[in-house]
Backbone bond lengths (Angstrom), bond angles and torsions (degrees), N, CA, C in turn:
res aa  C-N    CA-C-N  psi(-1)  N-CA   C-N-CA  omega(-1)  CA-C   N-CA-C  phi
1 X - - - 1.442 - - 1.527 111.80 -
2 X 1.078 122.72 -31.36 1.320 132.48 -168.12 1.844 108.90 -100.30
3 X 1.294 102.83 -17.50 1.768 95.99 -179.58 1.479 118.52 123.75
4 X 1.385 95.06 -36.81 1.766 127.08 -177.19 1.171 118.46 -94.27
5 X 1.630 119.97 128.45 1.764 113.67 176.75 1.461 92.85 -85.47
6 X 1.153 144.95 -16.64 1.429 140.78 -143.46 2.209 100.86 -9.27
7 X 0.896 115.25 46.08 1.157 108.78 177.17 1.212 137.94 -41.89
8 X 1.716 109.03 -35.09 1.939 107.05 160.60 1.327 103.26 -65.67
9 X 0.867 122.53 10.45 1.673 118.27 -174.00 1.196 99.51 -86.47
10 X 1.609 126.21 -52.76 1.345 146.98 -156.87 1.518 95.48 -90.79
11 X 1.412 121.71 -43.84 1.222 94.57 -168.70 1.790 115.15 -96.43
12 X 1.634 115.76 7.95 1.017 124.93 157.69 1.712 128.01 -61.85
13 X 1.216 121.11 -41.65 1.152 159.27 171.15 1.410 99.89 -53.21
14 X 1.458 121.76 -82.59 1.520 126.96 163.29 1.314 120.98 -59.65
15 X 1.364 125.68 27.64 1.405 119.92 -175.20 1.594 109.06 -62.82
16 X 1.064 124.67 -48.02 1.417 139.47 168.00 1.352 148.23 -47.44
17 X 1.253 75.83 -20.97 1.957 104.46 156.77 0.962 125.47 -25.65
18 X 1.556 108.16 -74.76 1.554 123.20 -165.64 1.530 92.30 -46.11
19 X 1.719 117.99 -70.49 1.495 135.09 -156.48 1.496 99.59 -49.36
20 X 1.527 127.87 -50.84 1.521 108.52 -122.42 1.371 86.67 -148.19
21 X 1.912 120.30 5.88 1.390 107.10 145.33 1.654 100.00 71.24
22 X 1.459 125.49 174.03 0.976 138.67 177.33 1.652 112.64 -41.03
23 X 1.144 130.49 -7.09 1.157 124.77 166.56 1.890 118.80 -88.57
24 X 1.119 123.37 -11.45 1.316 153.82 168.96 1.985 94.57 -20.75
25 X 1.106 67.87 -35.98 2.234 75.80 -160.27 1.727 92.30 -80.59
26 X 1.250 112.44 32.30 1.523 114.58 153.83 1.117 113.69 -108.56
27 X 1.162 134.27 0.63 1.449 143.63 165.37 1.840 111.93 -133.68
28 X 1.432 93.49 133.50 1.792 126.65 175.91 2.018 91.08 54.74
29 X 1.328 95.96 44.16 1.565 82.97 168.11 1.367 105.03 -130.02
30 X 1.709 116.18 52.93 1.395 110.64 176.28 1.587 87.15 -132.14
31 X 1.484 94.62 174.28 1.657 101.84 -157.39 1.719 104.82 -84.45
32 X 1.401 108.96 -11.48 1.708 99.92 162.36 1.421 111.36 -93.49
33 X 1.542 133.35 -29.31 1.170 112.21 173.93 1.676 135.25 -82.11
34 X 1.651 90.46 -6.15 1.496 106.48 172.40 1.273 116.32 -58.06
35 X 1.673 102.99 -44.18 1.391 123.94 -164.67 1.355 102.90 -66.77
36 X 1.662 119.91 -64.03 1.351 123.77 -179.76 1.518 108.58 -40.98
37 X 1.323 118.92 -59.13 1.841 122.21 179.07 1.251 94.11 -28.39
38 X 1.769 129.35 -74.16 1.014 142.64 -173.73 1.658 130.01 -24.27
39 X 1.503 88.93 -66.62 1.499 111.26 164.50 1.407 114.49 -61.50
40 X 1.255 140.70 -28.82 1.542 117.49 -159.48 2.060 85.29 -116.97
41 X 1.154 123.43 -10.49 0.942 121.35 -179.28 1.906 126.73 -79.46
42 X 1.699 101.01 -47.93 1.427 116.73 172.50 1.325 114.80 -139.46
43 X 1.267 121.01 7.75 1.555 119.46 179.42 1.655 119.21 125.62
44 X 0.886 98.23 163.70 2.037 89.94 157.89 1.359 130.29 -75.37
45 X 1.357 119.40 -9.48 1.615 138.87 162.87 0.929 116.92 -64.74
46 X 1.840 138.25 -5.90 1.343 131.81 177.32 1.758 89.77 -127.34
47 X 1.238 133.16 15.88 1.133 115.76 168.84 1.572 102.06 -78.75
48 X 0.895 148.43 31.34 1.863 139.14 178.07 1.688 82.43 -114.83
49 X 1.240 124.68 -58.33 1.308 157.04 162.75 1.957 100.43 -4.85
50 X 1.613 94.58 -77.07 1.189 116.63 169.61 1.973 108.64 -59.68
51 X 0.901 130.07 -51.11 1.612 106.79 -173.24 1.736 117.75 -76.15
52 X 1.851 105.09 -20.55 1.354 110.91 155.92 1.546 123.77 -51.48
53 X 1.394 110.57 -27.46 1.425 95.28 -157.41 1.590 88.19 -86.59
54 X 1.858 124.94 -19.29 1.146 101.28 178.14 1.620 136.98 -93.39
55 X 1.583 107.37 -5.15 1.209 111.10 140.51 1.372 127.31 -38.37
56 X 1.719 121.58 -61.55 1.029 102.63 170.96 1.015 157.92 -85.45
57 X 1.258 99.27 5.82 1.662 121.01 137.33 1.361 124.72 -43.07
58 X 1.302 115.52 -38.32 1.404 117.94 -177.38 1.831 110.29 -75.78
59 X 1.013 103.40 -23.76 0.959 113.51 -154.14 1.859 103.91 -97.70
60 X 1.370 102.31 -26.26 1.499 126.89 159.64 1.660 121.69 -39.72
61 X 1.856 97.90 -40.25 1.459 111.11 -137.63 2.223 83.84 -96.10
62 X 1.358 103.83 -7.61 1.693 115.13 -159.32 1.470 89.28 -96.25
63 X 1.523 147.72 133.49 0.704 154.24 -131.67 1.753 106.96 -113.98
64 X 1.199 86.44 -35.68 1.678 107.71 -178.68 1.585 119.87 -78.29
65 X 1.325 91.83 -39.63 1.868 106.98 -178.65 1.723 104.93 -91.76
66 X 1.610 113.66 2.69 1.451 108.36 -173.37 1.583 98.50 -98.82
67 X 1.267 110.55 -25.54 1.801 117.44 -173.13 1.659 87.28 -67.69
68 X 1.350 116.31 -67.52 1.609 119.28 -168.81 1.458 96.51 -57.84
69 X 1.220 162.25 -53.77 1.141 149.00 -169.85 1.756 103.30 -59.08
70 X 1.217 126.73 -60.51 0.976 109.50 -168.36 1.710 122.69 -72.45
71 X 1.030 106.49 -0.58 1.527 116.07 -177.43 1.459 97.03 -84.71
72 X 1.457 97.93 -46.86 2.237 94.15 -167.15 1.999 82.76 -61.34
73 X 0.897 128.07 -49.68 2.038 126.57 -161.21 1.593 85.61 -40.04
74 X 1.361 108.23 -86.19 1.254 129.75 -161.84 1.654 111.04 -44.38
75 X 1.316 116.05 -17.51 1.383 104.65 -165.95 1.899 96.46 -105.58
76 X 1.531 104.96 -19.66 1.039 108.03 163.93 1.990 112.18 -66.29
77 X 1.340 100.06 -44.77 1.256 84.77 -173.68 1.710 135.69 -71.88
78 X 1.379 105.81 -22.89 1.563 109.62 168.32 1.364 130.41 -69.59
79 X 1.483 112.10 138.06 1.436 102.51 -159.34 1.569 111.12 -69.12
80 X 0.794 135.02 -177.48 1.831 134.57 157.52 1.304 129.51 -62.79
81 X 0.950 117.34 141.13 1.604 104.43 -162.53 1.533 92.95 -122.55
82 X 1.955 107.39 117.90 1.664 115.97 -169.31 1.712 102.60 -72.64
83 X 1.158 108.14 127.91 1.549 107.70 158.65 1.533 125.82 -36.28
84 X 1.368 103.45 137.78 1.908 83.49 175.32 1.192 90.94 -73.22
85 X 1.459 105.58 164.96 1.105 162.56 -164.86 1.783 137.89 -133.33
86 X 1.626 116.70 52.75 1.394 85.06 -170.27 1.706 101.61 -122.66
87 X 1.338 108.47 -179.56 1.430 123.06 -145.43 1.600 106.46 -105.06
88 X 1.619 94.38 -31.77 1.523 97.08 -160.36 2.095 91.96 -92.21
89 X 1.047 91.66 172.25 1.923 107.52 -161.81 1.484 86.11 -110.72
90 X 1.388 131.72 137.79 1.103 122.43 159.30 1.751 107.65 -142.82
91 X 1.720 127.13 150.87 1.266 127.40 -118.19 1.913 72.24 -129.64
92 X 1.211 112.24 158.35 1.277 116.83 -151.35 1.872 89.80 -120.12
93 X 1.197 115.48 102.89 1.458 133.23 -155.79 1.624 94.68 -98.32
94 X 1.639 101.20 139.49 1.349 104.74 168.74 1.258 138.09 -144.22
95 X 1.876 121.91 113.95 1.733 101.53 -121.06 1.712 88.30 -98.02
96 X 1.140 122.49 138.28 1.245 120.14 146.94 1.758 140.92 -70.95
């Protein structure tokens, strides 16, 4: 959203995942330790980076705004699908 993958950022933040599952967001999910992850991880340029990702976390946890979030991901993520396209004319035959 912001321009930036800062991705050790993100995956510093979620380190806890694997272990502790949806409860994970009891650790580095406050807005100074996000930041620090942020900072010692990719700079001070992904700290905006870092308090986004915990909004959307918050926003994860809302049941209603998690269906619409994952639809905009997913619809972002599939490629486009080109119209056919063809060149040649063909005449609509009818056999007796």
């Amino acid at each position: 959203m912001l321009g930036l993958k800062c991705e050790r950022t993100h995956r510093i933040i979620d380190s806890y995942s694997s272990v502790k599952g949806q409860k994970h967001r009891n650790w580095l999910h406050t807005p100074l330790t996000a930041a620090i992850a942020a900072e010692i991880a990719d700079g001070p340029h992904c700290v905006p980076a870092a308090l986004n990702h915990l909004l959307i976390d918050r926003l994860y946890d809302q049941p209603d705004t998690k269906v619409a979030l994952e639809m905009m991901r997913l619809s972002q993520r599939a490629e486009p699908q080109p119209a056919p396209f063809t060149t040649k004319i063909e005449r609509c035959r009818v056999n007796r």
